[in-house]
RODO-2510 file (C-alpha; in nm, 4 decimals, decimal comma):
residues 257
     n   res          X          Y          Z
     1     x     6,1690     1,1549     3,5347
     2     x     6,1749     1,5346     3,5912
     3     x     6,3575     1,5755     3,2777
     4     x     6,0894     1,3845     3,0571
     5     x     5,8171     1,6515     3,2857
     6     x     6,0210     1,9431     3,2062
     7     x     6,0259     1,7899     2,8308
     8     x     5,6551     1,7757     2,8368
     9     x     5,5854     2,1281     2,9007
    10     x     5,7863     2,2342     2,7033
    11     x     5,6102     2,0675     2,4003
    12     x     5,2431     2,2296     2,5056
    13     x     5,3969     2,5555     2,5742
    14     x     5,5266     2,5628     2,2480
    15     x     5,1689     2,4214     2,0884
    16     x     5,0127     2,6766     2,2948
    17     x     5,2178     2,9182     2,1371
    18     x     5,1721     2,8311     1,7820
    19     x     4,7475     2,8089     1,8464
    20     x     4,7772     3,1780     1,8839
    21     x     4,8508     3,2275     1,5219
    22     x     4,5011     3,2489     1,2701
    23     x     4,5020     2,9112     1,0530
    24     x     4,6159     3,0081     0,7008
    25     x     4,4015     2,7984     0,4968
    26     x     4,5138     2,6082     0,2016
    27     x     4,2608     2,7393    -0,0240
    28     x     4,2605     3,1234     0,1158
    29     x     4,5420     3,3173    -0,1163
    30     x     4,7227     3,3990     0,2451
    31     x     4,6604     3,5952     0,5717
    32     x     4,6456     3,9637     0,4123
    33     x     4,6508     3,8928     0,0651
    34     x     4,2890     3,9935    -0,0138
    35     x     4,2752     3,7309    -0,3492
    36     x     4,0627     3,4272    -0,3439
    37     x     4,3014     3,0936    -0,4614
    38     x     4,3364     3,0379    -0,8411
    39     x     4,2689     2,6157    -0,7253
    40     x     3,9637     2,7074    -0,5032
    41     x     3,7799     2,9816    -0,7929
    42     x     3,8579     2,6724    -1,0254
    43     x     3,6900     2,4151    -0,8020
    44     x     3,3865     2,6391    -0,7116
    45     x     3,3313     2,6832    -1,1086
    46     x     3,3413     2,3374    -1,1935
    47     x     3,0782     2,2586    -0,8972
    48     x     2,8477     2,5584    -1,0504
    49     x     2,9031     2,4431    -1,3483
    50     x     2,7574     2,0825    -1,2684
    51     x     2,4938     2,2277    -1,0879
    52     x     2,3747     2,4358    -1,3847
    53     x     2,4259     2,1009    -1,6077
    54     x     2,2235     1,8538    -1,3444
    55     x     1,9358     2,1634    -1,3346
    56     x     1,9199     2,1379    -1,6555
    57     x     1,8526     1,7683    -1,6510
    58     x     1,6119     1,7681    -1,4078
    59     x     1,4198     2,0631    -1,5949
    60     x     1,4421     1,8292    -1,9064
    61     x     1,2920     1,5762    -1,7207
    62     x     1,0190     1,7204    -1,5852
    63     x     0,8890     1,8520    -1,8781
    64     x     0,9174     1,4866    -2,0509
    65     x     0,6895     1,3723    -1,7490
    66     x     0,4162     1,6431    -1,8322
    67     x     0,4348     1,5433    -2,1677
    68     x     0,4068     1,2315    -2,1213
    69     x     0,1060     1,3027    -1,9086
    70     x    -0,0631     1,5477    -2,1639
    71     x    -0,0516     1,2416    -2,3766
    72     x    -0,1990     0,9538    -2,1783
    73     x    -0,4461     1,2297    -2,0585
    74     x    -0,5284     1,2668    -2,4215
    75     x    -0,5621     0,8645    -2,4731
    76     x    -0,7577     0,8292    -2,1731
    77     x    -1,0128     1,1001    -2,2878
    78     x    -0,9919     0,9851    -2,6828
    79     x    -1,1082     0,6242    -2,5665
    80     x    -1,4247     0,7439    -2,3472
    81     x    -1,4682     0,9363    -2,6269
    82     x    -1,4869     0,6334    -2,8378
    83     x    -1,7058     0,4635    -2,5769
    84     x    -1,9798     0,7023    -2,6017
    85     x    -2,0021     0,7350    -3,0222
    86     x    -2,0264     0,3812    -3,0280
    87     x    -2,3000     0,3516    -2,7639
    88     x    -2,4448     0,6581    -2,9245
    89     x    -2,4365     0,4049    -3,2737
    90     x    -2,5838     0,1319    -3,1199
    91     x    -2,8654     0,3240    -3,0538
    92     x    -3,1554     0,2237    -2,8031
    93     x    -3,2438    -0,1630    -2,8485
    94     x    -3,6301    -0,0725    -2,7111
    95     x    -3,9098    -0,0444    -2,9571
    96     x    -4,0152     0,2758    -2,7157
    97     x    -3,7749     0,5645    -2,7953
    98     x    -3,8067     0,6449    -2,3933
    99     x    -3,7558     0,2755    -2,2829
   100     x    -3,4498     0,1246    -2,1057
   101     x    -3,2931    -0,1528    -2,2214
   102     x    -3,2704    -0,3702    -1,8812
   103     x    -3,0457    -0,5946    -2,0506
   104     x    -3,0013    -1,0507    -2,0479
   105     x    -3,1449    -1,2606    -2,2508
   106     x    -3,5121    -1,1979    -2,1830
   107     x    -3,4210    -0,8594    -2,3595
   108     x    -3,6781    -0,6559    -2,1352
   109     x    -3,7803    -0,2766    -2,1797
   110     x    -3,8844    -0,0501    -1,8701
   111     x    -4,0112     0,2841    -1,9172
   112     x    -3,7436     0,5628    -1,8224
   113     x    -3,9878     0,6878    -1,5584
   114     x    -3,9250     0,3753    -1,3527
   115     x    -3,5602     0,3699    -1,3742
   116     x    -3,3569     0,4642    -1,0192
   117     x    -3,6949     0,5187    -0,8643
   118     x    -3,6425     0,3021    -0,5718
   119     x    -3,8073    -0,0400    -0,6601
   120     x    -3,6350    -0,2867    -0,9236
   121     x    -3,8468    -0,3139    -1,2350
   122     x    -3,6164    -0,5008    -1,4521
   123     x    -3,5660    -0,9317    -1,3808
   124     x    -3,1906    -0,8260    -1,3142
   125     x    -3,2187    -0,5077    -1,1822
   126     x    -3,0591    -0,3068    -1,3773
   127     x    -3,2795    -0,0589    -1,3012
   128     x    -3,1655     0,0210    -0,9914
   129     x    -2,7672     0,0055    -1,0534
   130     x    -2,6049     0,2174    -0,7901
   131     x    -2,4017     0,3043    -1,1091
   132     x    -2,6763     0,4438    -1,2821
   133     x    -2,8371     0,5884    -1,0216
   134     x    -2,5768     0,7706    -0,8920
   135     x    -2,5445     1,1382    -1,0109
   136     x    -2,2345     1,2478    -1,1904
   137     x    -2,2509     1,5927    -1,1138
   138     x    -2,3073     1,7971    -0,7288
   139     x    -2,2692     2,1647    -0,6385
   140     x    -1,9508     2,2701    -0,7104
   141     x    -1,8258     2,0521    -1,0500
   142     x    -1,6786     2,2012    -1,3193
   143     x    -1,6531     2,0421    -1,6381
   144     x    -1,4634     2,1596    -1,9814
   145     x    -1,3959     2,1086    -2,3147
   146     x    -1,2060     2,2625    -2,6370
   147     x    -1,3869     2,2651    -2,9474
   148     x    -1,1810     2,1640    -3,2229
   149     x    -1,4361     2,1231    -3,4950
   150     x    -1,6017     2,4079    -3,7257
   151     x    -1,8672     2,5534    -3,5368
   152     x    -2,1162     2,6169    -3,7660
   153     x    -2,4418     2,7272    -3,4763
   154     x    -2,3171     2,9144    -3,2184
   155     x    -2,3220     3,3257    -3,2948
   156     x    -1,9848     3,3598    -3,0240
   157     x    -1,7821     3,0572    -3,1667
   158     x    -1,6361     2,9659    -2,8130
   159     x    -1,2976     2,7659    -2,8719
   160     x    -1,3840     2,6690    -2,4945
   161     x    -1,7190     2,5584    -2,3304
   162     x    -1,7390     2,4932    -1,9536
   163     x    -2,0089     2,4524    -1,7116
   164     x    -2,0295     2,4644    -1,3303
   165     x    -2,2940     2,3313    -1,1171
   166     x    -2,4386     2,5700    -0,8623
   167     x    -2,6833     2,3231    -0,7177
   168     x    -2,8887     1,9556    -0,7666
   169     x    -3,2565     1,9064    -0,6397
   170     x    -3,4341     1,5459    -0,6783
   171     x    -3,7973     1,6072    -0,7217
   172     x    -3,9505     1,3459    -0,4791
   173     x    -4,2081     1,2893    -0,7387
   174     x    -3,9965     1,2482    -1,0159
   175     x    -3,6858     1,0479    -0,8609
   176     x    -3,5759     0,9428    -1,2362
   177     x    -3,4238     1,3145    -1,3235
   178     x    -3,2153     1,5419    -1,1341
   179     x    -3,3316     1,9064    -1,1330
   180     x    -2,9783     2,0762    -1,2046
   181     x    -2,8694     2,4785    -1,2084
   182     x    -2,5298     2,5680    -1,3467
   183     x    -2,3453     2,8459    -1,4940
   184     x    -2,2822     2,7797    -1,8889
   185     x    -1,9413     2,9634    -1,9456
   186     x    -1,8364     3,0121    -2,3065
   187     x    -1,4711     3,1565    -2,3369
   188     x    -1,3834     3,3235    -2,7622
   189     x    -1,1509     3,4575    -2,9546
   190     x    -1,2535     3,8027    -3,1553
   191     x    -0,9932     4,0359    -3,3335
   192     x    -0,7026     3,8381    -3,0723
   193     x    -0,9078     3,9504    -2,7680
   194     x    -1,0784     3,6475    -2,5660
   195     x    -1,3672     3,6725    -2,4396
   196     x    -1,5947     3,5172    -2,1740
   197     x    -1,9682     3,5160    -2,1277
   198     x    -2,1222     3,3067    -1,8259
   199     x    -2,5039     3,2225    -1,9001
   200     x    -2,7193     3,1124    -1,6155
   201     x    -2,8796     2,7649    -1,7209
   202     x    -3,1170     2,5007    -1,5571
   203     x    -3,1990     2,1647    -1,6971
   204     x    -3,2107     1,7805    -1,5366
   205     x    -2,9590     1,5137    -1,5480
   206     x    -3,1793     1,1610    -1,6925
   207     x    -3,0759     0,8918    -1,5156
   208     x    -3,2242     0,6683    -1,7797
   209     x    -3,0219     0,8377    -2,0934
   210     x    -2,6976     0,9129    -1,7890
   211     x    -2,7700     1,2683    -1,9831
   212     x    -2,7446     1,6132    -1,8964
   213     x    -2,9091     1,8649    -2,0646
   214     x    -2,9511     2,2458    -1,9734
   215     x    -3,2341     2,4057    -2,1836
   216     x    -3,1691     2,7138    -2,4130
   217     x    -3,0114     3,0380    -2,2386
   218     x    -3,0740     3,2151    -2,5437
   219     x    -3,3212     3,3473    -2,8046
   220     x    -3,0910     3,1261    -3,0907
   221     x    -3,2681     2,8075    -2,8719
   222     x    -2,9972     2,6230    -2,8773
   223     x    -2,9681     2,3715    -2,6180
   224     x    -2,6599     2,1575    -2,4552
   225     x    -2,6302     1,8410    -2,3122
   226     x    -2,3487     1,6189    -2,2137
   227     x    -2,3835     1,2131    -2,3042
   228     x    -2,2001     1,0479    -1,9858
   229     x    -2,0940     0,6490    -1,9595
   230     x    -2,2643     0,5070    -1,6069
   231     x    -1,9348     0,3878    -1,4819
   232     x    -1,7406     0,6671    -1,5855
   233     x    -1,8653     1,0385    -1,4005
   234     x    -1,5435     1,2475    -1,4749
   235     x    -1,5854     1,2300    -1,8929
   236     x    -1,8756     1,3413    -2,0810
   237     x    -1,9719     1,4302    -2,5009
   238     x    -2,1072     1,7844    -2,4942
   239     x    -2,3277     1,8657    -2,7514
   240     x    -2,4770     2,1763    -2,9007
   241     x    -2,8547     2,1088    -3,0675
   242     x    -3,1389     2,2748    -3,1708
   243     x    -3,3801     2,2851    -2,8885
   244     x    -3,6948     2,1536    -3,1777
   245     x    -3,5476     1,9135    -3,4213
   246     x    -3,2581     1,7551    -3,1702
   247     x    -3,0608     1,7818    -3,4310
   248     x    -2,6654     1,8321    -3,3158
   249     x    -2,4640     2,1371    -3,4986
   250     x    -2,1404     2,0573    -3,2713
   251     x    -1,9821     1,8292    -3,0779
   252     x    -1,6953     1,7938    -2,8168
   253     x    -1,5486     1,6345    -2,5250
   254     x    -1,5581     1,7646    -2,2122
   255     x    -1,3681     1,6601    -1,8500
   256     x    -1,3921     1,7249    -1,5254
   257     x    -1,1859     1,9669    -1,3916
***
């Protein structure tokens, strides 16, 4: 029994002895030698080497995604674009150039000044949509559009038209328009210089037409408006017209921001 004892301490003295000594590491090069391992330096290459490779992936991927989004951003916008020409074509079914279509088969007209004006006018009342009558625009919006069509009105050919709404007052009288103020910015290119003028503007949103227009800024009176789609308050067509004949020198769509 004392021998196995003695035996015993022997063995942790010895362990003791040998835990005194720094570990030399498998990877290290030795205690003193000062040179990293030829196996580790390969290792940690290979692993920066992935890195750099699965970095690269993910980059890859990334930008696929935002392309991908550009696009259906694109065919999102191109198909409310399509949705307001072809309302634009169809054109107001009333005899009365100011009269809204209430719709069914009883194919009824009410005057624009009774539309979203608190009491239903039309059989289905239509009039009154919370749709409709709700404003697309509030302090604060900021819409924009590229123009990618030859501008053949404007004296600053803006590549870029954008307006922000400073503030909205309904007229308790006149509860069919919105009195709106914005700031009409129009952002050029002139000898590879841009450009950016901001123009103060007022005009009314019709709740009628779902139209904005903003009256001219300018001695060229030329006016803009933006044709919206009731159910659809982040897309509009922007339009540049003159301010007497209503007639449209350019077109565009415009999104809000």
């Amino acid at each position: 029994m004392r021998s196995l004892l003695a035996c015993t301490v022997l063995v942790l003295a010895v362990s003791v002895i040998h835990g005194q000594d720094p570990c030399v590491c498998k990877y290290d090069g030795g205690r003193d030698s000062g040179k990293p391992n030829p196996e580790l330096r390969a290792r940690l290459d290979a692993q920066a080497a992935r890195l750099s490779r699965t970095s690269a992936k993910a980059q890859e991927l990334i930008s696929k995604i935002e392309r991908g989004k550009a696009k259906a951003k694109d065919v999102i916008v191109g198909q409310r674009h399509m949705s307001i020409r072809l309302r634009a074509l169809e054109g107001n079914k009333c005899s009365n150039k100011w009269g809204f279509y209430c719709g069914g088969l009883d194919s009824v007209c009410v005057g624009d000044l009774l539309v979203c004006d608190g009491n239903k006018d039309c059989p289905s009342g239509r009039d009154e949509d919370e749709a409709l009558c709700r404003p697309p625009v509030e302090a604060g919006d900021v819409f924009e559009g590229g123009v990618y069509d030859v501008d053949v009105c404007t004296k600053r050919r803006p590549h870029t038209f954008k307006y922000q709404i400073t503030s909205t007052r309904k007229v308790p009288y006149f509860t069919n328009h919105l009195h709106v103020n914005a700031n009409l910015i129009l952002i050029s290119d002139r000898d590879d210089v841009e450009s950016q003028a901001s123009l103060p503007v007022t005009g009314h949103y019709c709740f009628a037409r779902s139209r904005l227009v903003f009256y001219p800024p300018e001695d060229d009176r030329l006016a803009f408006a933006c044709q919206f789609e009731p159910t659809d308050p982040t897309t509009c067509q922007g339009s540049i017209f003159h301010e007497q004949s209503e007639e449209e020198c350019l077109t565009f769509v415009m999104s809000k921001a």
